[in-house]
TORLO-358914 format. One line per 4 residues: their letters; for each residue x, y negated, z negated of C-alpha. Coordinates in steps of 0.1 Angstrom, whole numbers. Layout:
TORLO-358914
a) X/Y/Z  ...
***
This chain:
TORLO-358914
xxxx) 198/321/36  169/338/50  132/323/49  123/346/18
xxxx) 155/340/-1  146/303/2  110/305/-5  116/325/-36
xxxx) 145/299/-47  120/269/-40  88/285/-56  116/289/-90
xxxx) 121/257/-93  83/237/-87  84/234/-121  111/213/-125
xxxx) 101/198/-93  60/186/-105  76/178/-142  98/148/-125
xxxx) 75/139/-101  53/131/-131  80/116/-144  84/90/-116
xxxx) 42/90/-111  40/72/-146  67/43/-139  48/15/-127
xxxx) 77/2/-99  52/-19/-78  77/-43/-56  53/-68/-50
xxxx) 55/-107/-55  40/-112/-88  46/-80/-104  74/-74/-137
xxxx) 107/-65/-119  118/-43/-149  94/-11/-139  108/-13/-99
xxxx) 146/-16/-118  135/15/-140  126/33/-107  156/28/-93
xxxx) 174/36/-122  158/73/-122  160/77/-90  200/78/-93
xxxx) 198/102/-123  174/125/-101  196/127/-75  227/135/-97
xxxx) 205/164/-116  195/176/-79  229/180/-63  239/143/-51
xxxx) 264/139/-79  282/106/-58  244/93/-58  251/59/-66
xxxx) 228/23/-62  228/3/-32  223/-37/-39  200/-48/-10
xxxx) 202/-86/-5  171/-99/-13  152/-75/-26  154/-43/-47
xxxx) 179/-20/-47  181/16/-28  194/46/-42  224/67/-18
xxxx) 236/96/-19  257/120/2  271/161/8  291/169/34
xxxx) 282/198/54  307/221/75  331/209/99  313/201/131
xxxx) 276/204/115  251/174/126  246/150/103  209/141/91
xxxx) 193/115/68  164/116/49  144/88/39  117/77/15
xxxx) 109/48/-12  103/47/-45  80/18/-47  44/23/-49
xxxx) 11/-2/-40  -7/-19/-69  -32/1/-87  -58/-28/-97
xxxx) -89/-16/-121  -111/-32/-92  -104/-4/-68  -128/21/-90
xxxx) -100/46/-101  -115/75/-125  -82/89/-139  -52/60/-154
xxxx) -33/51/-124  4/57/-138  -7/85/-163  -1/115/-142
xxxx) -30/139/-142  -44/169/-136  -77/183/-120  -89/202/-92
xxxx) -55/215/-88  -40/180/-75  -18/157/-97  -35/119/-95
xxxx) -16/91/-96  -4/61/-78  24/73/-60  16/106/-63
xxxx) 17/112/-26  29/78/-13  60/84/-21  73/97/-48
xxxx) 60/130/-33  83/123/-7  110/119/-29  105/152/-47
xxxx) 104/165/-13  136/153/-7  149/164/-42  140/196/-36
xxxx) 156/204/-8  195/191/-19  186/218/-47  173/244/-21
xxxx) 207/239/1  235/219/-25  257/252/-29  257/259/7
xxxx) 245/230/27  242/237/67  245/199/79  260/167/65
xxxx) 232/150/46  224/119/38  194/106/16  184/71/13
xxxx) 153/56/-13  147/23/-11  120/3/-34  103/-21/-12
xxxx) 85/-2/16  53/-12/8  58/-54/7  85/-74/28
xxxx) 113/-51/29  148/-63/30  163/-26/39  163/-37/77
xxxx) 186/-63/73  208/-43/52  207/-15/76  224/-37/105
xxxx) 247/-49/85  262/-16/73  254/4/111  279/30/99
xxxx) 266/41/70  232/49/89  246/71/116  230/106/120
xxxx) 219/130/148  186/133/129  159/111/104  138/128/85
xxxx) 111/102/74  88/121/41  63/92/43  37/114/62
xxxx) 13/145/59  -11/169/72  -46/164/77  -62/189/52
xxxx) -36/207/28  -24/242/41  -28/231/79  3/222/89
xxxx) 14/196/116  45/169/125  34/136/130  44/120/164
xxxx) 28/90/171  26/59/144  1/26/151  23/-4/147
xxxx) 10/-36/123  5/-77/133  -11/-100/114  -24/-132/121
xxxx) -42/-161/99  -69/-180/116  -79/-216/103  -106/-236/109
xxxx) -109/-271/102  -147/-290/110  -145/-325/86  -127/-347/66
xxxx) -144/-337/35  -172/-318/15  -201/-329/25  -242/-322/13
xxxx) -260/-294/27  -290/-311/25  -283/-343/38  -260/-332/67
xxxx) -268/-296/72  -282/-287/104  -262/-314/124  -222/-312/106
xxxx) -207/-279/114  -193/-259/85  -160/-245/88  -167/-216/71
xxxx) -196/-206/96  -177/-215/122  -151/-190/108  -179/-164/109
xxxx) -186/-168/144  -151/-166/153  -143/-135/134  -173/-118/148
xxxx) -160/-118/183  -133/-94/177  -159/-66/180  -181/-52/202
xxxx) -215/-43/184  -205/-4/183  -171/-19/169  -150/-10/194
xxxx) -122/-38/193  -135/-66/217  -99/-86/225  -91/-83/261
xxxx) -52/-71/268  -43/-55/242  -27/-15/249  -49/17/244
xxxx) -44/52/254  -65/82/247  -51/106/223  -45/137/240
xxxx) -32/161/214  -52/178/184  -81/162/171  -93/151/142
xxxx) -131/168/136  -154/138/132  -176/157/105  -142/162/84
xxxx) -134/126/93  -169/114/76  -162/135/46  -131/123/34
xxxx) -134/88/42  -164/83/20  -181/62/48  -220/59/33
xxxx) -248/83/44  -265/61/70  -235/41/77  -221/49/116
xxxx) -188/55/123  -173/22/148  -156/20/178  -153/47/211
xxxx) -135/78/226  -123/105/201  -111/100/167  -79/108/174
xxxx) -80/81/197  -94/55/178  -74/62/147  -41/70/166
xxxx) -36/55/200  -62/24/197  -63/-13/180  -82/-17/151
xxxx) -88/-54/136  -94/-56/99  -102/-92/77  -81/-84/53
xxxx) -85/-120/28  -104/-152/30  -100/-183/17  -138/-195/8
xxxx) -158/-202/-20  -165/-173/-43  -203/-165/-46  -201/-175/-83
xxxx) -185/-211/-77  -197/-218/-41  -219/-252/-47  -245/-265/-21
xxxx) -214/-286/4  -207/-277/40  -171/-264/41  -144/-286/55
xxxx) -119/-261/61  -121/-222/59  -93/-201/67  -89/-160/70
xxxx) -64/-136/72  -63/-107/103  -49/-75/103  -42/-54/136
xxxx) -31/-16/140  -19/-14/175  -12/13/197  22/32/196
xxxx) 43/19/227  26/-15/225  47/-49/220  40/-63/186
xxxx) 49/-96/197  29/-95/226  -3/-83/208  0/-109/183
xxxx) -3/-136/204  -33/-117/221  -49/-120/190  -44/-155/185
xxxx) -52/-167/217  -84/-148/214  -95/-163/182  -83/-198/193
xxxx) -106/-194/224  -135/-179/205  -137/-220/181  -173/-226/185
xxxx) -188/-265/190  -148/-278/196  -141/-274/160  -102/-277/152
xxxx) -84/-239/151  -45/-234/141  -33/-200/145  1/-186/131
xxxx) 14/-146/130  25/-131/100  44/-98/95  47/-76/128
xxxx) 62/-42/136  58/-22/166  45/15/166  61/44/167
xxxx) 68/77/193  87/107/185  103/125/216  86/155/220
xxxx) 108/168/241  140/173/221  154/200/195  144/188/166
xxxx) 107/182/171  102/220/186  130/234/152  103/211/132
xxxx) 74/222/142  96/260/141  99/255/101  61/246/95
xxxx) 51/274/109  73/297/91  65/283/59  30/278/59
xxxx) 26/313/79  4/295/106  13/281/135  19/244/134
xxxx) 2/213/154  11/179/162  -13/144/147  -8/108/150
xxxx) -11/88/121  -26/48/120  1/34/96  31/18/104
xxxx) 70/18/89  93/-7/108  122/4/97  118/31/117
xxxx) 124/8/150  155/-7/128  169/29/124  165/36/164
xxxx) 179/5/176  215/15/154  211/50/160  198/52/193
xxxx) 203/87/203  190/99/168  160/126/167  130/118/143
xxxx) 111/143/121  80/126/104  63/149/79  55/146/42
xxxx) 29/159/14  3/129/19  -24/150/32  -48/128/50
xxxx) -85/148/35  -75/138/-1  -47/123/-10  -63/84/-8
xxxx) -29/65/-4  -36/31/-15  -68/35/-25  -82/44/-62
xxxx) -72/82/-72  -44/84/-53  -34/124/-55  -12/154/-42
xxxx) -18/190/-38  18/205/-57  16/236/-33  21/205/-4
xxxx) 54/199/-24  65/232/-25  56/243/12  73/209/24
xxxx) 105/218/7  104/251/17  92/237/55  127/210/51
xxxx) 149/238/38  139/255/68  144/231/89  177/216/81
xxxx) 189/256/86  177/256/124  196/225/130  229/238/117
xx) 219/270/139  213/293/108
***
């Protein structure tokens, strides 16, 4: 099928296409502790019914151990074709009323041309991605393909377990991973280079008990000042991420403009930007710390005592190529060795995944980047992106000889994953279907 042919078949069916991803947008399947189960089992269960109506009519529900369940489905392709798997997930991140959202998180809307909602974009734009192109390609599809969705991406996931368990199942010459975008909408580029993810909780332990402010302020430490001081060694005063050890490179590919960067982050007027070298490299081929949760008085319930114990939670992008197990352990040694005054300070690591590098240097990166350009009529570049998907690593080790193509509709100017008014651009759906379509025909040779 030529490019036209295509794009005229996938601009037919966007309808279709944005009415089910509104569909999914306004089930509320967050997998997360604490949340109802009965939305993330709804989600899965429309997930298989999209997947018949699309083409996959042997779709059928995988039970993960565990966890939530992922939804399979299969068509063979000629004899001798490659075969390729796509992947996305169907759970989303919570939308609490806290984060400041202006439009009803699971009530899919419309302004400004973009559809709002939480998983709008992260990732049930993936999935319609996905969708769309078994349509594009079910009567006459040029490789054997595979789609998996699971529905716990965004908490612990139990799909890597699963995954070495059934090795067979998850064999393919190429991934395609739809949990990515571009930087702006309409400027296209495949993703190459992931940060990976550590995290370590710090606690800090100065006295038996409470004690009064008054009468032994000044000579007791407090554990939660002592906390302070500790967590504000792992910056430089500019920001730039002061633990010693831990792997950086400077990004050499495309950049990301600083003045776009300030725009779309919604950093303050006044506020500077942290850290040094290029955006690019800070966002995509350096650390970053984050305190991502305390455990300390609140402001309204905090009483006049020094704190006996105070304990904090550290998150840590590292650099693709890094070794998550090794930076962890830099992290903790570095905030063991920063205790002022000899207070007591137990470390432990929490989740860890490594980052992430795309071979450059093989068919399906320069067919990728091939198919971008065609379908969004300029040529295509290459970006990094700062967040992390272990599975990825899982997927590698059992297929090691696998090509990876990371791409998706979560445009990085607008779309606001996780964050309040989460959105997508639905001309980002169609040209990614049209880009996949594409795509999937240059690696059958077509």
């Amino acid at each position: 099928m030529s490019t036209d042919e295509l794009r005229g078949k996938v601009k037919a069916m966007m309808p279709e296409v944005i009415e089910d991803l509104e569909k999914m947008i306004s089930i509320r399947s967050c997998a997360f502790p604490g949340f109802p189960s009965e939305p993330v089992l709804e989600m899965a269960k429309t997930t298989e019914e999209l997947f018949r109506k699309y083409g996959m009519e042997n779709a059928r529900v995988i039970e993960v151990p565990g966890g939530y369940p992922a939804i399979y489905g299969d068509i063979p392709g000629p004899p001798g074709a490659p075969t390729v798997m796509m992947y996305a997930h169907y759970d989303v991140q919570p939308a609490p009323p806290e984060q400041g959202w202006t439009t009803e998180p699971f009530v899919p809307t419309k302004q400004n041309g973009r559809i709002f909602g939480r998983g709008s974009a992260d990732d049930k734009g993936g999935i319609a991605v996905h969708l769309g192109t078994v349509k594009a390609l079910a009567d006459d599809c040029p490789v054997n393909l595979k789609l998996i969705v699971e529905g716990e991406e965004e908490t612990i996931s139990h799909l890597g377990d699963f995954v070495y368990a059934n090795k067979e199942m998850f064999q393919a010459d190429t991934f395609i991973v739809a949990d990515m975008g571009n930087l702006a909408p309409g400027d296209p580029a495949v993703t190459t280079t992931l940060r990976g993810h550590v995290h370590a909780v710090v606690e800090v332990n100065t006295l038996d008990h409470p004690l009064h402010s008054g009468e032994f302020g000044g000579v007791a430490p407090d554990a939660l000042v002592a906390l302070i001081k500790i967590l504000g060694t792992l910056h430089h005063d500019d920001g730039e991420v002061a633990v010693e050890g831990l792997h950086s490179f400077e990004w050499t590919g495309g950049d990301y403009p600083e003045k776009t960067y300030r725009e779309v982050s919604a950093v303050l007027d006044g506020v500077e930007l942290i850290g040094r070298g290029s955006v690019g490299s800070r966002l995509w081929s350096k650390p970053s710390i984050t305190v991502l949760g305390m455990d300390v008085p609140s402001v309204e319930k905090g009483s006049n005592v020094l704190q006996p114990m105070a304990r904090a939670r550290v998150g840590m992008r590292i650099a693709p190529g890094s070794d998550a197990d090794k930076e962890v352990e830099i992290l903790m040694k570095h905030l063991e060795a920063a205790a002022p005054w000899g207070v007591q300070v137990k470390t432990w690591r929490g989740k860890v995944s490594n980052g992430f590098e795309v071979d450059q240097s093989r068919p399906a990166f320069t067919a990728s980047r091939d198919a971008l350009t065609e379908a969004y009529g300029k040529e295509a570049g290459a970006c990094g992106s700062g967040g992390s998907i272990p599975l990825l690593d899982v997927l590698k080790d059992v297929a090691p000889d696998a090509e990876f193509v990371l791409w998706g509709v979560e445009d990085l100017a607008l779309s606001r994953i996780h964050a309040s008014n989460e959105s997508v651009d639905p001309q980002e759906v169609e040209d990614m279907i049209l880009s996949q379509s594409i795509f999937l025909q240059k690696l059958a040779g077509k």
